[in-house]
C-alpha positions in Angstrom: 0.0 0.0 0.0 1.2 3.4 -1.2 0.8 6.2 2.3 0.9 9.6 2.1 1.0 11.0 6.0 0.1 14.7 5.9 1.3 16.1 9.5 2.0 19.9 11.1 4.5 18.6 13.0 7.9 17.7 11.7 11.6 17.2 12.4 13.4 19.8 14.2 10.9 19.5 16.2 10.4 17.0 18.8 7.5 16.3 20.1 4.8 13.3 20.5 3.2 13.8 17.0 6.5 13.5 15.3 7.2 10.6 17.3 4.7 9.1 16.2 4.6 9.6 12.8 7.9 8.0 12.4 7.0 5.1 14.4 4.0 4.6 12.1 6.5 5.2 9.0 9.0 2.5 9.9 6.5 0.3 11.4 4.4 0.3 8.0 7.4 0.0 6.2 8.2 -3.2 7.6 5.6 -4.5 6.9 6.1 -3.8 3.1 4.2 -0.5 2.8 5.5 2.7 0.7 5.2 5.6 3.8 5.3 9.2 2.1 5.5 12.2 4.2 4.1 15.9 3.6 5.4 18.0 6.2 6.0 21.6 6.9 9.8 23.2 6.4 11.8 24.8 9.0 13.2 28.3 8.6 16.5 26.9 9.2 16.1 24.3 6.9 17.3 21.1 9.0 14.5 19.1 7.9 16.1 17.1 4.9 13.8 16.3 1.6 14.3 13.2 0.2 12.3 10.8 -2.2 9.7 10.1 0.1 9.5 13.0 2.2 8.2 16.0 1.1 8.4 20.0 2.8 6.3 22.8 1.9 6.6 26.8 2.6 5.5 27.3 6.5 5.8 30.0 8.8 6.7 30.2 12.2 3.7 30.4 15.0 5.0 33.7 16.9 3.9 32.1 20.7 5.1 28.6 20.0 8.1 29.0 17.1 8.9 24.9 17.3 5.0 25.3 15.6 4.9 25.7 11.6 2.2 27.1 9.6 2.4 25.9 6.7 -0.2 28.1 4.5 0.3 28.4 1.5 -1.9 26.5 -1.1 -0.1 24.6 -3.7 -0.4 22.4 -6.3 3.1 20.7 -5.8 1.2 18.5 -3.0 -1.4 16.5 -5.9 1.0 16.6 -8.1 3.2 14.7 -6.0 0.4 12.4 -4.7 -0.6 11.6 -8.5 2.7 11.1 -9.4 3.5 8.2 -6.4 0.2 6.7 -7.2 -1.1 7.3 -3.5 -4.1 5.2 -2.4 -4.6 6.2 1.3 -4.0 9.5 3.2 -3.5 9.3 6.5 -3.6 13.2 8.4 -1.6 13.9 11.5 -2.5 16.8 11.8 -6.0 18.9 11.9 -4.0 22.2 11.3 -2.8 23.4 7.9 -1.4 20.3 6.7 -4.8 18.2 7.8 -7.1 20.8 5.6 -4.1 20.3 3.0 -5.1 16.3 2.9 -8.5 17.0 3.3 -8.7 19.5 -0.4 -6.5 15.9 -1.8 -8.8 13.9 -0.5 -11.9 15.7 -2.3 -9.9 16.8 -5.3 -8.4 13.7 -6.1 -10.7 10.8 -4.6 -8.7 9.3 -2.1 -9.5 7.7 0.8 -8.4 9.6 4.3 -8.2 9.0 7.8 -7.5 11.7 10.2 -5.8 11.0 13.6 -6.9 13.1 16.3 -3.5 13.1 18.4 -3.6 16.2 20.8 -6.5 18.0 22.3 -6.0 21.0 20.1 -8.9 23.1 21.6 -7.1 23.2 25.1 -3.7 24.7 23.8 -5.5 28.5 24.3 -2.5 29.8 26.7 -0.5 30.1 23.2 -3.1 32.6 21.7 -3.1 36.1 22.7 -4.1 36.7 26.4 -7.0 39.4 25.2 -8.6 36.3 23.3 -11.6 35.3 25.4 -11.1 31.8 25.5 -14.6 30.1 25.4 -14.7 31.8 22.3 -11.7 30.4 21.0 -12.9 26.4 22.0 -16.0 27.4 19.9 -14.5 28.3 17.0 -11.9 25.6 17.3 -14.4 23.1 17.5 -16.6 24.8 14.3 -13.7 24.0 12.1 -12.4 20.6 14.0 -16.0 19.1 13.7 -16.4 19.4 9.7 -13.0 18.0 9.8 -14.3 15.1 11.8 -17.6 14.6 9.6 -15.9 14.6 6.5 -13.1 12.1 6.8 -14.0 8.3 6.1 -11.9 7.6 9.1 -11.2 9.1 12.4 -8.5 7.6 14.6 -7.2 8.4 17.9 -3.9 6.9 20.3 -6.8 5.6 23.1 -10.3 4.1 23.0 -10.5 6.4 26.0 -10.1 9.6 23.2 -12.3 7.7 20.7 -15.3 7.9 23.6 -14.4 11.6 24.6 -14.5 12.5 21.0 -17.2 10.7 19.6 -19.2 12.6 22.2 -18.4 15.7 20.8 -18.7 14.5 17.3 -21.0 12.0 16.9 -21.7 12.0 13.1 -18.6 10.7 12.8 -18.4 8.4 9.9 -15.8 5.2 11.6 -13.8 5.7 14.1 -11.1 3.5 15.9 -8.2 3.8 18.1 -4.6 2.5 17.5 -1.0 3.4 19.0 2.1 3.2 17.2 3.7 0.7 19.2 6.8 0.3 21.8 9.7 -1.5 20.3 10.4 -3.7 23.4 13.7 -4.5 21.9 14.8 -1.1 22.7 12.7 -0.4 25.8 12.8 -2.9 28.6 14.1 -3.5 32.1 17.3 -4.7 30.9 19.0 -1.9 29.9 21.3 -0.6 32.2 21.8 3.6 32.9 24.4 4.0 34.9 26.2 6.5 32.3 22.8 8.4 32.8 23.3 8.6 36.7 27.0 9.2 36.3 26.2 12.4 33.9 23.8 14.1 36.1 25.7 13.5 39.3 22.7 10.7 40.3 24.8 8.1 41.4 23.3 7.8 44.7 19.9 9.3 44.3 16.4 8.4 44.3 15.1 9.6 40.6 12.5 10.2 39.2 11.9 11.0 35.8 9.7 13.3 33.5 10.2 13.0 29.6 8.6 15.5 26.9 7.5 18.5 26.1 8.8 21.4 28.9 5.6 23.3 27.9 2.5 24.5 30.2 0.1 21.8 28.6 2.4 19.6 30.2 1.4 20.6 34.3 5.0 20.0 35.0 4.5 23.1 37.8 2.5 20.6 39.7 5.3 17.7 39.7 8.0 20.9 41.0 5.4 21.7 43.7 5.1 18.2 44.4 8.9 17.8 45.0 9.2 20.8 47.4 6.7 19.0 49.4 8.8 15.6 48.7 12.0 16.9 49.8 10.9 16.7 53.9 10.2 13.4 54.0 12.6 12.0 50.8 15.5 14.3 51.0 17.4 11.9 48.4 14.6 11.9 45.8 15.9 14.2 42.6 13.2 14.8 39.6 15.2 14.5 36.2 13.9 16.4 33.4 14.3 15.6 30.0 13.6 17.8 27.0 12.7 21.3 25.5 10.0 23.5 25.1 9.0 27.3 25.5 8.1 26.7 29.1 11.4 25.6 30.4 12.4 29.0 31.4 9.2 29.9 33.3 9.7 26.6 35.3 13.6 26.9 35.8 12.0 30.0 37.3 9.8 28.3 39.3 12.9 26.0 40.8 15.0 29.0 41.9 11.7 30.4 43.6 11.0 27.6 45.8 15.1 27.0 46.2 14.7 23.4 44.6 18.1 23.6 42.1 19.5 20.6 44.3 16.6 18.8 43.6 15.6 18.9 39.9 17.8 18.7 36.9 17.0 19.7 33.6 18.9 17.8 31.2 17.3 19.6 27.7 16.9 17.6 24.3 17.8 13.8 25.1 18.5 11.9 21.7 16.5 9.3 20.9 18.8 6.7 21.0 20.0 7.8 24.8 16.4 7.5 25.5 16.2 4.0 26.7 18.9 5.0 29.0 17.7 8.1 30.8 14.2 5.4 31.4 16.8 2.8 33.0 18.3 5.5 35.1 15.3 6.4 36.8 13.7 4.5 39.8 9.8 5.6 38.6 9.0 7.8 36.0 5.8 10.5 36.8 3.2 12.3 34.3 1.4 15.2 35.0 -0.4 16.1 32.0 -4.1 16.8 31.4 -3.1 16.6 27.6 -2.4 13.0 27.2 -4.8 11.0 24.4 -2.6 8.0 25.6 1.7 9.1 26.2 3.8 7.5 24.2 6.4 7.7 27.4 4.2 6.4 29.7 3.8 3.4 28.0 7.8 3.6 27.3 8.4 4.1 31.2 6.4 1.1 31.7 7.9 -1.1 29.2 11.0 -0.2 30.6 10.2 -1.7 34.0 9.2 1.6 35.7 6.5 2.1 37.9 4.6 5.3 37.0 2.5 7.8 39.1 0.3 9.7 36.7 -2.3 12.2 37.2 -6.2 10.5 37.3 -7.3 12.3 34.5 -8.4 11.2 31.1 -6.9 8.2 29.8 -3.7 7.5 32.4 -6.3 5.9 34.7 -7.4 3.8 31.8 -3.1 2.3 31.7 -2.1 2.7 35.4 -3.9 0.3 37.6 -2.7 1.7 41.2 -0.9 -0.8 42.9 -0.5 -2.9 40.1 1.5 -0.9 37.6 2.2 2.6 39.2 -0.1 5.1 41.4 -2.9 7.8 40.4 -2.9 10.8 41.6 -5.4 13.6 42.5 -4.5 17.5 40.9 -2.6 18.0 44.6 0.7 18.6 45.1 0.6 16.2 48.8 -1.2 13.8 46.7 1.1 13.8 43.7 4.3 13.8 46.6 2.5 10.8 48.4 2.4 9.0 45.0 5.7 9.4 43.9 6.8 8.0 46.8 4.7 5.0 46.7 6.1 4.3 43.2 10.0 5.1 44.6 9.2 2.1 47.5 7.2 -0.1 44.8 8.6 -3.5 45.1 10.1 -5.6 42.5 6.8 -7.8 41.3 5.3 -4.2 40.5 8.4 -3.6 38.1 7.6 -6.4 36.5 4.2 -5.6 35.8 5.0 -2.4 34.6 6.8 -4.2 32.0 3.8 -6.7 31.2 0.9 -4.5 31.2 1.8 -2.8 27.8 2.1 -6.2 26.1 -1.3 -5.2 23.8 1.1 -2.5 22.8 3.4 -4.6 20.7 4.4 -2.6 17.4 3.6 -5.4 15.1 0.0 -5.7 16.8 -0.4 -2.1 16.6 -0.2 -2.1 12.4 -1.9 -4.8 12.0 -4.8 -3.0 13.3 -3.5 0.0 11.9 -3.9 -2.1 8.4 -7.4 -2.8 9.6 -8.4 0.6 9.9 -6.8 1.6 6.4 -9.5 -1.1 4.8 -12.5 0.0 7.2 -11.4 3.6 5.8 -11.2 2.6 2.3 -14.8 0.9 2.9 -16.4 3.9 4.4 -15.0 5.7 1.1 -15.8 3.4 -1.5 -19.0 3.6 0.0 -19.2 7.6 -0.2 -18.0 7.7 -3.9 -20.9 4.6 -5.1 -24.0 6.9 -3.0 -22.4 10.0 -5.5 -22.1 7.8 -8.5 -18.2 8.4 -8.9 -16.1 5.7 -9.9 -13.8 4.6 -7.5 -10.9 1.5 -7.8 -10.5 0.1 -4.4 -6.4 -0.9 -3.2 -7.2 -4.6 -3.3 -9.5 -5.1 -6.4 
């Protein structure tokens, strides 16, 4: 099957969209599928073209510059779809680039499935601060639901976002939920991170680790009043933090106001490769965010062996059975302390079934179904174009 994955978020940037879009890409591929990207450039031109991935014209969002806008209406992207004979689109993104697939779609008869990744209509704190912001969810959710409506598929990380959407959207043609996968190869409780302790001084520390986005949608403020409360009772604990985003300075702020710079460390942009070793370093791993349609480090934490104490919000209460596989927490910072405790003194048959309980998250599983969904997408569409009387080939005859 020939893909073409429209997304507004691409290399530099790194962030759980782009993830996984190139978890999908290599997982697809694989499996013997042609993946083609259509992305938006960076200013500084570090995203690389190549024969299967293609850039277009984007501007920088002034509030959030790792965000690109990518505007302008072009030809080049049908011409390019005709030309490698694309038979599915598959949209990332609900922005620019996901209106881009959906004018393909329409123009050129092809079936698409949009993935709802991110709660879009909750980022307001990036819009100007005049903006009234029930105003702004309408509006968000007068262009997101046509988007919905109009796709033959809509998919989502988490049956958990599927319900919460659907109920917003019902006239939803199909809708379905798949992940991208966890490569358990790379992510397990074998690998070891002592060079990750050794860096950061952790030798002979408690740690506990939070990966992702350093940005307000994240709730990290609530883990860093969580640790000031932490640090009477667990004065070894240390909170690592690994990666970028436009609110690290507001919460390195935050850590010199309430005198914590012995107790958190900011380690910026971790490859992906050193990954697997900052999750081996780290005695739990903890989640904050309200944002989550499933967490693609969650479930990374977990395969690594790591118990995880996550908010009890939205779908983390749908992954982390307290006791089990980690601890939920209440929007407190004594509750979130309490927790992150719990999950530093969880004993070894609860590492282990960390690592178990994200088995139904095996990559190859994961597009398999993903396959599945491509034909029930393809069905909804063939379906669409016989009730117009439009001719339309199906992929497999």
């Amino acid at each position: 099957m020939r893909i073409a994955m429209f997304t507004d978020s691409w290399y530099p940037t790194m962030d759980g969209i782009v993830a996984s879009v190139d978890k999908f890409k290599s997982g697809l591929e694989k499996r013997g599928h042609k993946v083609y990207i259509f992305a938006p450039a960076d200013s500084q031109g570090k995203a690389k073209e190549d024969d299967r991935t293609f850039l277009f014209p984007a501007r920088e969002f002034p509030l959030y510059p790792d965000y690109r806008m990518a505007m302008r209406l072009s030809k080049r992207k049908d011409i390019l779809l005709r030309e490698n004979d694309i038979q599915i689109l598959h949209t990332h993104g609900v922005a620019f680039m996901g209106f881009k697939a959906m004018l393909s779609s329409r123009i050129l008869k092809i079936p698409i499935l949009l993935h709802f990744h991110t709660w879009v209509n909750e980022v307001h704190h990036y819009f100007p601060a005049n903006l009234d912001i029930k105003f702004m969810e309408r509006l968000f959710w007068l262009y997101l639901k046509p988007l919905c409506q109009r796709s033959d598929g809509v998919a989502a990380p988490s049956n958990n976002a599927i319900e919460e959407l659907r109920k917003l959207v019902p006239a939803m043609a199909y809708t379905d939920w798949v992940f991208p996968g966890i490569e358990t190869d790379i992510f397990n409780p074998n690998v070891r991170g002592d060079s990750v302790r050794q860096k950061h001084g952790l030798e002979d520390n408690e740690v506990i680790l939070h990966v992702g986005r350093v940005s307000a949608e994240k709730n990290i403020g609530l883990v860093l009043d969580a640790m000031n409360v932490l640090r009477k009772t667990r004065p070894n604990a240390k909170l690592l933090i690994a990666g970028n985003g436009p609110a690290k300075a507001a919460y390195e702020a935050q850590v010199r106001e309430k005198r914590l710079e012995d107790r958190v460390i900011f380690a910026g942009f971790v490859p992906a490769e050193e990954l697997p070793m900052y999750y081996a370093a780290a005695d739990s791993f903890v989640l904050a965010s309200k944002f989550e349609t499933l967490g693609i480090v969650m479930t990374e934490a977990l395969a690594s062996g790591k118990p995880v104490a996550g908010i009890d919000y939205r779908v983390i209460p749908d992954v982390i059975k307290p006791g089990y596989n980690g601890y939920l927490f209440r929007e407190d910072p004594r509750d979130c302390a309490e927790k992150m405790a719990m999950c530093l003194d969880a004993p070894d048959e609860m590492r282990k079934n960390a690592a178990s309980s994200v088995s139904q998250f095996n990559t190859d599983m994961c597009m398999q179904k993903l396959e599945t969904i491509y034909k029930r997408t393809e069905d909804v569409h063939a379906g669409r174009m016989a009730k117009a009387g439009i001719p339309y080939k199906r992929i497999n005859g």
